[in-house]
Each structure stands twice: as C-alpha cells, then as structure tokens.
N, C-alpha and C positions, 0 to 999 in steps of 0.2 A: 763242213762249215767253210765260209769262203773268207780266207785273212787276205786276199790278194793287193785291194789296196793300201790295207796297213804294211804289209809286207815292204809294197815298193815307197812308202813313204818312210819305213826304217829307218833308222839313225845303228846303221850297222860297223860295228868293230871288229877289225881285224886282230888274231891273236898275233903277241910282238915274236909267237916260235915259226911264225908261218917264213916260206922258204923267201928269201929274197930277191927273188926273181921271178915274183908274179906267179909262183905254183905254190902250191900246198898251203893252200889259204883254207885257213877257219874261220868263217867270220859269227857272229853272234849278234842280235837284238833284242831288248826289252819289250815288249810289248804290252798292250793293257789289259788289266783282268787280273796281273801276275803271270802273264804269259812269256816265254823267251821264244825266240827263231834261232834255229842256226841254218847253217849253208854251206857247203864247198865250191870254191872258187873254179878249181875244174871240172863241176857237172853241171851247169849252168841250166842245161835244158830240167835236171831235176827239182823239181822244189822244194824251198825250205822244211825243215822240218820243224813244228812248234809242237812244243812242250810246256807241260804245266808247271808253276814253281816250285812247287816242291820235287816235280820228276830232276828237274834241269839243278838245282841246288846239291841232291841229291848225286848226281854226276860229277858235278864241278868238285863237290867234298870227295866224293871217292877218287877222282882223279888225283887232287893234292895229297890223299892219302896213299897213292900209285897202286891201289885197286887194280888199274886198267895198263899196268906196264906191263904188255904180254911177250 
C-alpha cells in the first residue's frame, strides 16, 4: 500500500529525548484509519514505518513500562 502522500503531508513530532543537535531524532505521526508513522531523522533514504493502532499503542505502553530498556 502506497501512504506516500499522506506521509509527506504529516504533521510529524519530534520526541522532546531526541539529541539536540539535530541527531537522534524520533519523530512520530497520526495518520488516518488509526494509523501512526514513525521515522528516524538519520536514515532519511529509509521510509517511514506505519503501524496499526493498537501495534504502535501497544509499543508506546511497553515503553513507558521500560519493556524495551535493553
């Protein structure tokens, strides 16, 4: 499936941990459906990756719960 023009018409958020100096950017967008994108700011040629809302809720909860603190 093709999200590309949704993609670049995003209303994309950067997370406030990302590094201050323009690296280590997460950024995230809503999309429709219940869909989210996210993105890394230094793989640019990669594309977004979306995800369903309950995958990406799903993430987000486990993270707050440091699930993913390896």
């Amino acid at each position: 499936m093709d999200f590309s023009d949704e993609l670049k018409a995003a209303q994309w958020t950067k997370s406030t941990l990302s590094g201050s100096n323009g690296g280590d950017c997460l950024y995230a967008a809503k999309l429709t459906g219940d869909r989210y994108a996210i993105r890394d700011s230094e793989q640019p040629d990669v594309p977004p990756m979306v995800l369903r809302g309950d995958v990406f809720r799903a993430f987000v909860g486990g993270a707050k719960l440091g699930e993913f603190d390896f």
